[in-house]
Biopython code that builds the backbone (N, CA, C, O; Angstrom):
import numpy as np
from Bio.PDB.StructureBuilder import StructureBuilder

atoms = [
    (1, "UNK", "N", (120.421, 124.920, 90.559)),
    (1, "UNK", "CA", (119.412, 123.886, 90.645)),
    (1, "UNK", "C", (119.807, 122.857, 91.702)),
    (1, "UNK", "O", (121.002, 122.580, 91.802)),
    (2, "UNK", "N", (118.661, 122.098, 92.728)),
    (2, "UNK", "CA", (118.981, 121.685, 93.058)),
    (2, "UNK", "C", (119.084, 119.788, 92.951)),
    (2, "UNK", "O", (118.192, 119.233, 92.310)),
    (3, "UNK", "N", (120.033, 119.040, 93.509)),
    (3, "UNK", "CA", (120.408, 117.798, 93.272)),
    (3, "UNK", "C", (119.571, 116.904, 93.812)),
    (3, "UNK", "O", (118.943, 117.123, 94.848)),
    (4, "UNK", "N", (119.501, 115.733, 93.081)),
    (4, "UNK", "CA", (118.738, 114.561, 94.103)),
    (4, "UNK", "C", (120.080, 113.916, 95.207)),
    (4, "UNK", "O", (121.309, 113.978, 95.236)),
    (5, "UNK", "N", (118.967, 113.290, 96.041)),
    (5, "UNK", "CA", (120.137, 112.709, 97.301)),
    (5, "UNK", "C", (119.734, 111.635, 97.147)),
    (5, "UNK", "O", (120.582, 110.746, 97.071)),
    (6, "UNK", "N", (118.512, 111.321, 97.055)),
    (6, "UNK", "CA", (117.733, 109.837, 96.992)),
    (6, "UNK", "C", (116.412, 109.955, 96.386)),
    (6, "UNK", "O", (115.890, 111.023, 96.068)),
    (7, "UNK", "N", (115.892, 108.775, 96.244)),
    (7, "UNK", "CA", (114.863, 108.764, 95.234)),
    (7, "UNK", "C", (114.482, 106.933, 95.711)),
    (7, "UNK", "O", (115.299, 106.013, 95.672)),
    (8, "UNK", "N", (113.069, 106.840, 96.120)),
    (8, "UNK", "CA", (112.996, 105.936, 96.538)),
    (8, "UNK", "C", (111.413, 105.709, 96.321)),
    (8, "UNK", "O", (110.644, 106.645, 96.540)),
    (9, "UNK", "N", (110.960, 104.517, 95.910)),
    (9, "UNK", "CA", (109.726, 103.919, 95.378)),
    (9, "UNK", "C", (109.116, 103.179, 96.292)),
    (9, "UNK", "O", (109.686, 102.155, 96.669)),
    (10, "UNK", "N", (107.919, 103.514, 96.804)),
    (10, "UNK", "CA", (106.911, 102.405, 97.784)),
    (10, "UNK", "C", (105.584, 102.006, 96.954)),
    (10, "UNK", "O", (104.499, 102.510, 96.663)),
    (11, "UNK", "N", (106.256, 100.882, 96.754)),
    (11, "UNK", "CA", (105.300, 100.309, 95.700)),
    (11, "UNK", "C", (103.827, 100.088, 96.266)),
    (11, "UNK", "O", (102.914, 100.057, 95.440)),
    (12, "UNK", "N", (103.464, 99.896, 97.945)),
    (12, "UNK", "CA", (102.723, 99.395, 98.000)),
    (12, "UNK", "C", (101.585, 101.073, 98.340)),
    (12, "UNK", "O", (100.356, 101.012, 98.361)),
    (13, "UNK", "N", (102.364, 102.362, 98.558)),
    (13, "UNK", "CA", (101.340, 103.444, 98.355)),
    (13, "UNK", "C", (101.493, 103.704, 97.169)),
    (13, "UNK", "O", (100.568, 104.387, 96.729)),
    (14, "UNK", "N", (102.633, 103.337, 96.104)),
    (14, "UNK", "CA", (102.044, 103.764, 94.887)),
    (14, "UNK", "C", (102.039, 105.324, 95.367)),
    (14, "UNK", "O", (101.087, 106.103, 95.416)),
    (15, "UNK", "N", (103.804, 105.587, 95.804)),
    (15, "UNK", "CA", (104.310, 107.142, 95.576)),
    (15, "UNK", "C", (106.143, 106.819, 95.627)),
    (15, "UNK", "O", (106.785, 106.101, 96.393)),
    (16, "UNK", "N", (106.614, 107.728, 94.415)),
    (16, "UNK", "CA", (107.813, 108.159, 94.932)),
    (16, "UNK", "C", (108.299, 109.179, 95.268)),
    (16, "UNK", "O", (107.828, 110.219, 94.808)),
    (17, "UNK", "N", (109.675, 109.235, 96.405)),
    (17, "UNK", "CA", (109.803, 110.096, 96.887)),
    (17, "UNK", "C", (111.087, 110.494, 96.912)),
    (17, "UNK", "O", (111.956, 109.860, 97.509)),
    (18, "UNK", "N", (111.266, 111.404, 96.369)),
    (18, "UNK", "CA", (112.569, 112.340, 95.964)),
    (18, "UNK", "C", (112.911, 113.108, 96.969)),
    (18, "UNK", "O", (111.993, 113.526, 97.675)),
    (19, "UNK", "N", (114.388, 113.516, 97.314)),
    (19, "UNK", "CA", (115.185, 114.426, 97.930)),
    (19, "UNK", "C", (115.772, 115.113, 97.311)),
    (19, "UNK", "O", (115.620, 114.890, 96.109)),
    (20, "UNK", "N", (116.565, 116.076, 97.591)),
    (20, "UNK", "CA", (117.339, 116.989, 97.150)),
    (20, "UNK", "C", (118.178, 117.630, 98.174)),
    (20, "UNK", "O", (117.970, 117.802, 99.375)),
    (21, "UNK", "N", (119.191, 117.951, 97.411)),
    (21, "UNK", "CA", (120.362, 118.418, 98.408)),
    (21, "UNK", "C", (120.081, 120.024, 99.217)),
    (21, "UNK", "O", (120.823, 120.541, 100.053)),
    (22, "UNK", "N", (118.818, 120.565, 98.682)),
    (22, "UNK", "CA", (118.493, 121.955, 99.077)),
    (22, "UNK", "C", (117.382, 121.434, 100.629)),
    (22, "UNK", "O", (116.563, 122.126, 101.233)),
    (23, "UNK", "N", (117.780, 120.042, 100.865)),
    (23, "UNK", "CA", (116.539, 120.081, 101.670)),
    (23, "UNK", "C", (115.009, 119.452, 101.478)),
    (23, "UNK", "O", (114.352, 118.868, 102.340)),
    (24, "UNK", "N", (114.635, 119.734, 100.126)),
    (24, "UNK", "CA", (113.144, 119.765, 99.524)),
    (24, "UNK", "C", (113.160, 117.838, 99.826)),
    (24, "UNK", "O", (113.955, 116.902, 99.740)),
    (25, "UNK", "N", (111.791, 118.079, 100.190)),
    (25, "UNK", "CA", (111.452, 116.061, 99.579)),
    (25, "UNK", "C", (110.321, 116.089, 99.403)),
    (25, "UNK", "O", (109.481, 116.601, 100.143)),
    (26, "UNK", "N", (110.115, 115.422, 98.182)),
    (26, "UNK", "CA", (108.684, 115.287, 97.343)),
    (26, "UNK", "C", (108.292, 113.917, 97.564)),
    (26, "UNK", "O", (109.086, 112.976, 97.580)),
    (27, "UNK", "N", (106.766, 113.810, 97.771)),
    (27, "UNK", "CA", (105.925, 112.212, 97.791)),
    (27, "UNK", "C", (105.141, 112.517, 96.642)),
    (27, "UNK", "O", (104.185, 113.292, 96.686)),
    (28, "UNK", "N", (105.586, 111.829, 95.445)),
    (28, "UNK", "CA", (104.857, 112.075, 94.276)),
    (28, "UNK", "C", (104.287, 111.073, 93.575)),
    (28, "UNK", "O", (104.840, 110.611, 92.577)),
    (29, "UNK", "N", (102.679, 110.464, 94.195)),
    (29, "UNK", "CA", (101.857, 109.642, 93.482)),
    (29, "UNK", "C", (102.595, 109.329, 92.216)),
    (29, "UNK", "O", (103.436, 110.068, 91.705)),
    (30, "UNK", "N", (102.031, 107.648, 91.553)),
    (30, "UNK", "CA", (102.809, 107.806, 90.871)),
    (30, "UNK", "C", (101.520, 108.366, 89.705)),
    (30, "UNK", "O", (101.809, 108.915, 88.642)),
    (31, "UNK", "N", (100.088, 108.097, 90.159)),
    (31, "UNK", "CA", (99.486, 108.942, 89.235)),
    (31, "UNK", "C", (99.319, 110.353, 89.017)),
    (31, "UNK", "O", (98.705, 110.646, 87.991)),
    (32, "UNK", "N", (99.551, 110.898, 89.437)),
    (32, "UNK", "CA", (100.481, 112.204, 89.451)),
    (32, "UNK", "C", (101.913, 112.279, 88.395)),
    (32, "UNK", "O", (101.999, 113.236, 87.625)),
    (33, "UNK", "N", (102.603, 111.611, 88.409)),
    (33, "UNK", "CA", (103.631, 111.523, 87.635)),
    (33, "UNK", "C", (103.572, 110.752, 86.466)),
    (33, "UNK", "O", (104.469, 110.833, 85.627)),
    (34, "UNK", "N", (102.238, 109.734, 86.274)),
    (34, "UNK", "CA", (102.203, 109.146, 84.929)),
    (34, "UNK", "C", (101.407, 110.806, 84.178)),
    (34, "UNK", "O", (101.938, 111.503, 83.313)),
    (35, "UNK", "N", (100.239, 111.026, 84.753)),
    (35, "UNK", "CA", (99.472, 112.371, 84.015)),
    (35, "UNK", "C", (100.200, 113.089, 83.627)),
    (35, "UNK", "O", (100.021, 113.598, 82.521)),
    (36, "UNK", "N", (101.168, 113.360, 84.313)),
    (36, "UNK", "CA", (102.331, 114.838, 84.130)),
    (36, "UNK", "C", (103.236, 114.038, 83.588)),
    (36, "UNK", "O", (104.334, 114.372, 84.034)),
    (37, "UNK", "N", (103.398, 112.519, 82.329)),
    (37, "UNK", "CA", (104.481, 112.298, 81.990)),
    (37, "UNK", "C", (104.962, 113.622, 80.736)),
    (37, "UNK", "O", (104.293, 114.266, 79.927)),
    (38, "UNK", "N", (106.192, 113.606, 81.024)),
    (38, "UNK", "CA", (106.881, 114.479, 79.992)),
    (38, "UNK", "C", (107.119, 114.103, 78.642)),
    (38, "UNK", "O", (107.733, 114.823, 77.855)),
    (39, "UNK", "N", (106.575, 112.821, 78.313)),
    (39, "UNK", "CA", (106.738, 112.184, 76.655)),
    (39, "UNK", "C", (106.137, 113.162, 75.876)),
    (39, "UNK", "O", (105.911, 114.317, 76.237)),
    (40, "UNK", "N", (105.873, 112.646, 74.744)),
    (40, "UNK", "CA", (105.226, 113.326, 73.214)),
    (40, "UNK", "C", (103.661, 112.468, 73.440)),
    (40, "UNK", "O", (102.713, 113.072, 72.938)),
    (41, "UNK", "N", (103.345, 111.249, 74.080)),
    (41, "UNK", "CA", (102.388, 110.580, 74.030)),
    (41, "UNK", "C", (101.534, 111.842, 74.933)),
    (41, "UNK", "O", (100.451, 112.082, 74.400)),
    (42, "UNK", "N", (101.805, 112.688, 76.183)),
    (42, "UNK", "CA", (101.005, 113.175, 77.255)),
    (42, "UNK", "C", (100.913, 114.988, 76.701)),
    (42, "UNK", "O", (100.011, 115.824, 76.654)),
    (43, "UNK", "N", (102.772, 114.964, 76.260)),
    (43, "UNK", "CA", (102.552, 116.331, 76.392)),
    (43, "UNK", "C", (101.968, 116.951, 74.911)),
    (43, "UNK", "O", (101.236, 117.937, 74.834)),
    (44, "UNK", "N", (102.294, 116.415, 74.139)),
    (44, "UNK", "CA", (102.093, 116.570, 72.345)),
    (44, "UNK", "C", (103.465, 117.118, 71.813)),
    (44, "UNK", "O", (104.504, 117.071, 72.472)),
    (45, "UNK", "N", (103.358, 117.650, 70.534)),
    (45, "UNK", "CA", (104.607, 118.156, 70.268)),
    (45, "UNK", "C", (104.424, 119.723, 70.508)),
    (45, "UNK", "O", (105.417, 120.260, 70.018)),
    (46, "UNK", "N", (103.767, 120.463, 70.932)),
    (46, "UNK", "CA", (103.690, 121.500, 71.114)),
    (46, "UNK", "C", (102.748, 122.388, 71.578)),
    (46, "UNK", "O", (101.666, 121.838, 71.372)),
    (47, "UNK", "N", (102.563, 123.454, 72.088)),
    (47, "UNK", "CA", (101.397, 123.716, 72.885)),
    (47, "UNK", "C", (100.137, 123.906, 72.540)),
    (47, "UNK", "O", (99.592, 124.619, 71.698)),
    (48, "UNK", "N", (99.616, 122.853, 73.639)),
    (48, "UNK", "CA", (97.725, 123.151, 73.194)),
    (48, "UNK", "C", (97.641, 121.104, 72.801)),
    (48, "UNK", "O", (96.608, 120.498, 73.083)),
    (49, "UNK", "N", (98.274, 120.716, 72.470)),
    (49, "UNK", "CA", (98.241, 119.411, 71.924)),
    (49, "UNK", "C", (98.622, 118.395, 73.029)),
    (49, "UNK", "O", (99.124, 117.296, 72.792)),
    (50, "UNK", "N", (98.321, 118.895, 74.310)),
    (50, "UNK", "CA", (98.403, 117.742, 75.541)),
    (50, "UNK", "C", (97.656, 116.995, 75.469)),
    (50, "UNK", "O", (96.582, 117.533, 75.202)),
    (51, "UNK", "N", (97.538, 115.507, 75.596)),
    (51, "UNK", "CA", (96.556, 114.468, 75.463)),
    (51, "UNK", "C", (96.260, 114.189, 77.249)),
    (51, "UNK", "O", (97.090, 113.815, 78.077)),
    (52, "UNK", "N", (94.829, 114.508, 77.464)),
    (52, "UNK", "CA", (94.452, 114.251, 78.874)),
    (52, "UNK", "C", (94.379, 113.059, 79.153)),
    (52, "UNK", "O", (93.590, 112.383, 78.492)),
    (53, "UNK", "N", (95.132, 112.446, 80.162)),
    (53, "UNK", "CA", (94.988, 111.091, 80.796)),
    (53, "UNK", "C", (94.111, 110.494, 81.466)),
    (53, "UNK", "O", (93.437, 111.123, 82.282)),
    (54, "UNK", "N", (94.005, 109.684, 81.344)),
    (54, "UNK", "CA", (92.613, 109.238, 82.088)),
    (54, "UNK", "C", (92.452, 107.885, 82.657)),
    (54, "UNK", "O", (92.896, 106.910, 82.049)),
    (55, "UNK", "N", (91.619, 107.727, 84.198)),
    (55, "UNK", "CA", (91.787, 106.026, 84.306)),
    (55, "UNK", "C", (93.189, 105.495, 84.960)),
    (55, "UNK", "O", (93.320, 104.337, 85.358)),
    (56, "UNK", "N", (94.330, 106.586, 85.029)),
    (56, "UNK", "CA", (95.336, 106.140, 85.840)),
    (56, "UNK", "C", (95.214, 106.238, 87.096)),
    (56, "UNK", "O", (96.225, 106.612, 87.689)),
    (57, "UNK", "N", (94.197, 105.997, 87.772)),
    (57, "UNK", "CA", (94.398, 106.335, 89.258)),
    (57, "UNK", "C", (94.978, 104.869, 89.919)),
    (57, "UNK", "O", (95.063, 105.042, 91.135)),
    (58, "UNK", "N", (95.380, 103.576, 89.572)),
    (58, "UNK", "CA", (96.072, 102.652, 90.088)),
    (58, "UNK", "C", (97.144, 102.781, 89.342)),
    (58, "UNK", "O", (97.722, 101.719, 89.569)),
    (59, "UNK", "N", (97.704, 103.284, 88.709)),
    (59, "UNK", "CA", (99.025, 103.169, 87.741)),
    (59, "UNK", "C", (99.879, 103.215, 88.723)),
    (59, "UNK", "O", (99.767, 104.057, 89.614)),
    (60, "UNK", "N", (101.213, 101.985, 88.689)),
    (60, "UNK", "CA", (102.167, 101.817, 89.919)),
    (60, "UNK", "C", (103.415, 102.045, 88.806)),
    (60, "UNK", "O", (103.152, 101.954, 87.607)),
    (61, "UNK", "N", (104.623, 102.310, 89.207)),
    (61, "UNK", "CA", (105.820, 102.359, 89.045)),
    (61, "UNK", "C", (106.484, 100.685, 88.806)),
    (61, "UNK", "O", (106.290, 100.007, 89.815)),
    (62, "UNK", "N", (106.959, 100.189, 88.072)),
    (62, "UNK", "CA", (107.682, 98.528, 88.519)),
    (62, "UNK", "C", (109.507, 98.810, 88.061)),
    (62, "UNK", "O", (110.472, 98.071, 88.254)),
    (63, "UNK", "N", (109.424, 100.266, 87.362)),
    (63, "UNK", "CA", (110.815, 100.269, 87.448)),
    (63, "UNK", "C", (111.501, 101.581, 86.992)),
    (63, "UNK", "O", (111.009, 102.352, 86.168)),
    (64, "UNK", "N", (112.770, 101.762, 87.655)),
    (64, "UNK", "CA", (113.425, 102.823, 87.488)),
    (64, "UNK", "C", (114.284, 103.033, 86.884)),
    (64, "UNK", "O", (114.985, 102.098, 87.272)),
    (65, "UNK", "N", (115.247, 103.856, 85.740)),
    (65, "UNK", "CA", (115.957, 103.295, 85.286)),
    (65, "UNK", "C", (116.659, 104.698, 85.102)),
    (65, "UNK", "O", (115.994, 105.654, 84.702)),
    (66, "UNK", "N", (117.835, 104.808, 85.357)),
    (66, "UNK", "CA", (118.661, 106.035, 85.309)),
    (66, "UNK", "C", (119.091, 106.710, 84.080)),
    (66, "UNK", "O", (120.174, 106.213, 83.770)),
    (67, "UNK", "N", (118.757, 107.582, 83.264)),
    (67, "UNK", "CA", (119.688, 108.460, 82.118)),
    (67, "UNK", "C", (120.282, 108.903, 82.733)),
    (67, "UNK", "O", (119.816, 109.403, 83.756)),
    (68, "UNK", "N", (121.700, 108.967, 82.440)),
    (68, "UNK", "CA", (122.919, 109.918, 82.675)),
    (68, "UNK", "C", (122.885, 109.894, 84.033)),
    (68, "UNK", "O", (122.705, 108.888, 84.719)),
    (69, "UNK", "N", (123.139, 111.519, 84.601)),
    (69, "UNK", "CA", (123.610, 111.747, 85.651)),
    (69, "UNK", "C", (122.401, 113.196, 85.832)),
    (69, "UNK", "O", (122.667, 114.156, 86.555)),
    (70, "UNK", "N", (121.033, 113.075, 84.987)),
    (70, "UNK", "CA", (120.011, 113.695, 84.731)),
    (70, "UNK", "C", (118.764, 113.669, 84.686)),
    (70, "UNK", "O", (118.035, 114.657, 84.601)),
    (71, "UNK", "N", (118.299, 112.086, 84.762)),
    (71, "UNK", "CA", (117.105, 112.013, 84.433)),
    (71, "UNK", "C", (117.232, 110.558, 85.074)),
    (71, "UNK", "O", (118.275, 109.948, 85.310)),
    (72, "UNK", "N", (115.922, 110.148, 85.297)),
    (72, "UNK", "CA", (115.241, 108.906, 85.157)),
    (72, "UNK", "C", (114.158, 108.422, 84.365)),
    (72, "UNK", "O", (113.225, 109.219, 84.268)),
    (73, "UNK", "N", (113.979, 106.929, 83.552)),
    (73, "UNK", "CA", (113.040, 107.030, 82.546)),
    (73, "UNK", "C", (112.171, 105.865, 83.867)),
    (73, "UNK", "O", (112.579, 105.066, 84.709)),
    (74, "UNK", "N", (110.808, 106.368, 83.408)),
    (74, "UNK", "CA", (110.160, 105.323, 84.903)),
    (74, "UNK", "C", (109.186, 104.637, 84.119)),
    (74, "UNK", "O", (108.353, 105.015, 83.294)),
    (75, "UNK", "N", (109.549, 103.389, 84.652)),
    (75, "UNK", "CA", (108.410, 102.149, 83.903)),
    (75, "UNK", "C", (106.899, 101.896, 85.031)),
    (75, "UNK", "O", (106.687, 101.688, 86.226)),
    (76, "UNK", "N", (106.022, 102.092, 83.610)),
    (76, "UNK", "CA", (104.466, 102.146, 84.667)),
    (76, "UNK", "C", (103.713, 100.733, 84.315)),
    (76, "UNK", "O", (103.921, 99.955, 83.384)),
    (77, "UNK", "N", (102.829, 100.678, 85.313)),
    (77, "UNK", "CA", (102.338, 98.484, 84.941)),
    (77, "UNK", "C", (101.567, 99.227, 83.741)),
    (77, "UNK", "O", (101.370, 98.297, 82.959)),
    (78, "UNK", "N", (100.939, 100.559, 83.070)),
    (78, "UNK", "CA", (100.006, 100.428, 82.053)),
    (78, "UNK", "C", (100.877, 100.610, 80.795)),
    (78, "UNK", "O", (100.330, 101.253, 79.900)),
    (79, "UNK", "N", (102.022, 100.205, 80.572)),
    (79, "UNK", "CA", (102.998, 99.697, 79.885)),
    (79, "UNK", "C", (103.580, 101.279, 78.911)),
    (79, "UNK", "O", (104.157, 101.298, 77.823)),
    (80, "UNK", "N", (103.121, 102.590, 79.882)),
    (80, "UNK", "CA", (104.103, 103.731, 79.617)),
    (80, "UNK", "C", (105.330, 103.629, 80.121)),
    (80, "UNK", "O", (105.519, 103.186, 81.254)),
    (81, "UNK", "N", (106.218, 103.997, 79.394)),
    (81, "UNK", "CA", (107.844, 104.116, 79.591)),
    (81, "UNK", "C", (108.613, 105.072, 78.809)),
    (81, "UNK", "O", (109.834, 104.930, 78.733)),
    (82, "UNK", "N", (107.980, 106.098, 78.179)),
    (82, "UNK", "CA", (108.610, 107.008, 76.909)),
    (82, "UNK", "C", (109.048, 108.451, 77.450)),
    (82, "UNK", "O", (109.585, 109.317, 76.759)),
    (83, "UNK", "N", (108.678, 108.568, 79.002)),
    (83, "UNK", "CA", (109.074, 110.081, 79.286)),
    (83, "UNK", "C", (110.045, 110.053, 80.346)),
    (83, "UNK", "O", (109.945, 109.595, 81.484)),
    (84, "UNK", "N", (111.326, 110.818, 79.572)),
    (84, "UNK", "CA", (112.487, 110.895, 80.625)),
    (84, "UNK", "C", (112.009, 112.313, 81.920)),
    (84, "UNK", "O", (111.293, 113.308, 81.807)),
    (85, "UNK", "N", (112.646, 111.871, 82.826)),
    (85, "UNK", "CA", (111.552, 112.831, 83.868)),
    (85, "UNK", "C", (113.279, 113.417, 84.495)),
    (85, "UNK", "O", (114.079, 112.724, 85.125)),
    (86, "UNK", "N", (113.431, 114.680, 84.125)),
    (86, "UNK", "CA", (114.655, 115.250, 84.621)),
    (86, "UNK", "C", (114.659, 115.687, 85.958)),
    (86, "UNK", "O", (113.687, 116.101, 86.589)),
    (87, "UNK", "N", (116.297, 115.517, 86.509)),
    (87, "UNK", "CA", (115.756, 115.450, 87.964)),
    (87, "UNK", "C", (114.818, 117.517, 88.060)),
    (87, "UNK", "O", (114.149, 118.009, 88.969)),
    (88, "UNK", "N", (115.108, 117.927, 87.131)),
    (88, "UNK", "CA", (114.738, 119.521, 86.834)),
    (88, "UNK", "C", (113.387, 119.348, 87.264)),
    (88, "UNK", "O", (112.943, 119.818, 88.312)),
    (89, "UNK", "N", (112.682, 118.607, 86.366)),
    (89, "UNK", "CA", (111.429, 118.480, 86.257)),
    (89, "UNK", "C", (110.814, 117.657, 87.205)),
    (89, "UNK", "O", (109.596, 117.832, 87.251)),
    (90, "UNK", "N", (111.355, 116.620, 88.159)),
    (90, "UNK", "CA", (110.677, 115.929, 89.322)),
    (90, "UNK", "C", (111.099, 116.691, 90.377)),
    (90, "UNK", "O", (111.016, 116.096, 91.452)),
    (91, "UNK", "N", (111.738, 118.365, 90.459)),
    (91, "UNK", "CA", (111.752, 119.298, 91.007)),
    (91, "UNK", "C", (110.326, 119.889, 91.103)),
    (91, "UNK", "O", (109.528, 120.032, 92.029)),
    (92, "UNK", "N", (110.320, 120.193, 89.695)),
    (92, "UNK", "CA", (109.175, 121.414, 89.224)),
    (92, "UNK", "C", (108.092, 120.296, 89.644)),
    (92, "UNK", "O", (107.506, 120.642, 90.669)),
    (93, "UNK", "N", (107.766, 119.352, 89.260)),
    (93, "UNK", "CA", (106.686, 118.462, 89.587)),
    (93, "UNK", "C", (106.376, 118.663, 91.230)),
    (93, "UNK", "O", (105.282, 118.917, 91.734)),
    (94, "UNK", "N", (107.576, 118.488, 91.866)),
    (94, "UNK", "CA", (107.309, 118.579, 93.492)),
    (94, "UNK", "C", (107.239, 119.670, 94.042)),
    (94, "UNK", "O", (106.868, 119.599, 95.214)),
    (95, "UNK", "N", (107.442, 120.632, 93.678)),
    (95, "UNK", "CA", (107.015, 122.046, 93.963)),
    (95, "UNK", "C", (106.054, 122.970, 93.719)),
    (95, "UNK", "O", (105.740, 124.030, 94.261)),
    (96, "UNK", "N", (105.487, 122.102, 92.419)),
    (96, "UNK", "CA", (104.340, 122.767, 91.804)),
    (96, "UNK", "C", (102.841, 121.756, 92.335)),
    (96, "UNK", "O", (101.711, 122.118, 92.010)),
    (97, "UNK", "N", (103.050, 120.688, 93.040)),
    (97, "UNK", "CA", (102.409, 119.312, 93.088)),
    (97, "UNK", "C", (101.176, 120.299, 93.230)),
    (97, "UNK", "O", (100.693, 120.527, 92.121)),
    (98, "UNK", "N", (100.489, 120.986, 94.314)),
    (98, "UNK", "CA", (99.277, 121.090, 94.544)),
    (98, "UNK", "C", (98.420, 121.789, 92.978)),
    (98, "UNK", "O", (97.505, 121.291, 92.320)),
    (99, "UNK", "N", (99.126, 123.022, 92.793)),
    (99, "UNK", "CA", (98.640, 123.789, 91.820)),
    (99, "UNK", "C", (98.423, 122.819, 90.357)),
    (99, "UNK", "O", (97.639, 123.076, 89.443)),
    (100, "UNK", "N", (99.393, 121.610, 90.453)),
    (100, "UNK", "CA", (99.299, 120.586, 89.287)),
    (100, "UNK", "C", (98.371, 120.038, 89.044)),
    (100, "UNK", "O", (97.713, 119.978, 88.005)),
    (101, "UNK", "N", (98.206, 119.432, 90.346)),
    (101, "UNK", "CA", (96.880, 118.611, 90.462)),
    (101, "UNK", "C", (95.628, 118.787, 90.180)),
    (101, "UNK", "O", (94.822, 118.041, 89.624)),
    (102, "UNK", "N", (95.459, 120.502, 90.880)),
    (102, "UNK", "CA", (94.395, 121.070, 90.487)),
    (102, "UNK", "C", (94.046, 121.201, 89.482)),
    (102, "UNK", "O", (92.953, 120.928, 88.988)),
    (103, "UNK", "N", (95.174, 121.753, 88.938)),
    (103, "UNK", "CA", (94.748, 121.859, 86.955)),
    (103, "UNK", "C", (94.296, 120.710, 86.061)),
    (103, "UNK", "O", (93.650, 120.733, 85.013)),
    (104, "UNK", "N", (94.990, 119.344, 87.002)),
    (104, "UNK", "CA", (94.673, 118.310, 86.364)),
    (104, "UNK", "C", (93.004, 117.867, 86.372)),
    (104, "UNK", "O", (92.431, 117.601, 85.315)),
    (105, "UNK", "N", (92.275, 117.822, 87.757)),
    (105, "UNK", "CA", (91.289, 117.757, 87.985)),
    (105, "UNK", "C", (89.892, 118.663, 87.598)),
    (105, "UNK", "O", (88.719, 118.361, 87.375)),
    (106, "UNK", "N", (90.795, 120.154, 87.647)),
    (106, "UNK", "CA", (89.338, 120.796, 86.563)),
    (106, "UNK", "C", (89.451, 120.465, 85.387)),
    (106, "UNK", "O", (88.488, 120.891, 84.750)),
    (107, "UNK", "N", (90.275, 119.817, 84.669)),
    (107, "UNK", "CA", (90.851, 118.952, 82.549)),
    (107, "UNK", "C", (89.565, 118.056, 83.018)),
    (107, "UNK", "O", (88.476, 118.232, 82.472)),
    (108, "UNK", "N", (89.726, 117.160, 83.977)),
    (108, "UNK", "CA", (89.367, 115.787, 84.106)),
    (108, "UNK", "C", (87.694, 116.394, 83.922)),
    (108, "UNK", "O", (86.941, 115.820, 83.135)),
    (109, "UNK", "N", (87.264, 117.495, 84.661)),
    (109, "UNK", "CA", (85.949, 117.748, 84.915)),
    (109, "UNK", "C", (85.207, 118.486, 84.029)),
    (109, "UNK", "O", (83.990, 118.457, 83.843)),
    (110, "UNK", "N", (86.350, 119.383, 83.314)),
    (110, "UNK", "CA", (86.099, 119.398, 82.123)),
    (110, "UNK", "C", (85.924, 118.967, 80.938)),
    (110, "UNK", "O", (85.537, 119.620, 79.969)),
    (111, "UNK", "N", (86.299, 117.482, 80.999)),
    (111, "UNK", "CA", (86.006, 117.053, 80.044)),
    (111, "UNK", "C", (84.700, 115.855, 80.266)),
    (111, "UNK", "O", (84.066, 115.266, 79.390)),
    (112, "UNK", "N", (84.612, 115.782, 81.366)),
    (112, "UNK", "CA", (83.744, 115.068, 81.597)),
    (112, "UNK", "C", (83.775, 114.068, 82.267)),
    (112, "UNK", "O", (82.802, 113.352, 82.503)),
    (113, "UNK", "N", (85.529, 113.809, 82.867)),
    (113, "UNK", "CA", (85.236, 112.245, 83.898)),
    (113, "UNK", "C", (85.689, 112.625, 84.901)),
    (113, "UNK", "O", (86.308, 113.666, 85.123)),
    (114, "UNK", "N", (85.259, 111.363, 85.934)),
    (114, "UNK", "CA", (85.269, 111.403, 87.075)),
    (114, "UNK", "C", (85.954, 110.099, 87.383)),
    (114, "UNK", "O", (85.902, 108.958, 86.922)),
    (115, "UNK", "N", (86.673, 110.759, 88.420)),
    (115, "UNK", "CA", (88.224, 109.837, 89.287)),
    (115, "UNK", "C", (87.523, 108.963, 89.675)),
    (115, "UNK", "O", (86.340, 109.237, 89.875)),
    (116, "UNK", "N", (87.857, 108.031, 89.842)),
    (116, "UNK", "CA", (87.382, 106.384, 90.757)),
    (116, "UNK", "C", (88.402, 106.962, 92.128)),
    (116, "UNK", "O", (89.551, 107.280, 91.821)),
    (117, "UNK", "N", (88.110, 107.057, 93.180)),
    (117, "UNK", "CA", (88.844, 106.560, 94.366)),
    (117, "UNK", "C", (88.951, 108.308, 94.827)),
    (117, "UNK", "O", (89.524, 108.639, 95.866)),
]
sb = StructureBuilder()
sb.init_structure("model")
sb.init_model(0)
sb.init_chain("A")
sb.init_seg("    ")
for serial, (resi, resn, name, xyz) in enumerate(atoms, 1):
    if name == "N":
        sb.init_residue(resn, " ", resi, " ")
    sb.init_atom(name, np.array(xyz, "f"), 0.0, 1.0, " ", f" {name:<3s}", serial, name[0])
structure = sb.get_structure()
């Protein structure tokens, strides 16, 4: 697997952007990364029980905060903070970003709303 090198927040596009020692660097909205949080609030406890997000399209980052030598837990202004985001998974997040999104947006259209912006 590969390592982060840096990890760095621009608050004012409201994306962060991860490195890795393989090379890879991800620009990952942070609404993108609140939808895809990894808590129990987004994902459920088990499959089929994902709660669709909605309305985060300004959701900003105000803070970062390191687990271990594994994860980061990331604080959002809509006062989520419960999903540790492994650097594993802000891998898989940045590699999977397009195909993510998509899935996210036919949920959204499927259920019936529509993105502001």
């Amino acid at each position: 697997m590969a390592n982060p090198t840096e990890l760095q927040l621009h608050q004012a596009s409201k994306v962060l952007e991860v490195s890795f020692d393989d090379g890879s660097r991800f620009e990952l909205p942070c609404e993108y990364l609140r939808v895809h949080s990894p808590s129990a609030e987004v994902k459920g406890h088990g499959p089929g029980q994902e709660v669709l997000q909605v309305n985060k399209e300004d959701v900003n980052i105000t803070r970062i905060e390191p687990t271990g030598n594994y994860a980061v837990r990331l604080y959002f202004d809509d006062g989520h903070h419960t999903g540790l985001y492994t650097w594993e998974y802000l891998y898989e997040l940045g590699a999977n970003q397009d195909a993510y999104w998509a899935k996210y947006l036919d949920a959204l259209a499927a259920a019936g709303y529509k993105r502001r912006g």
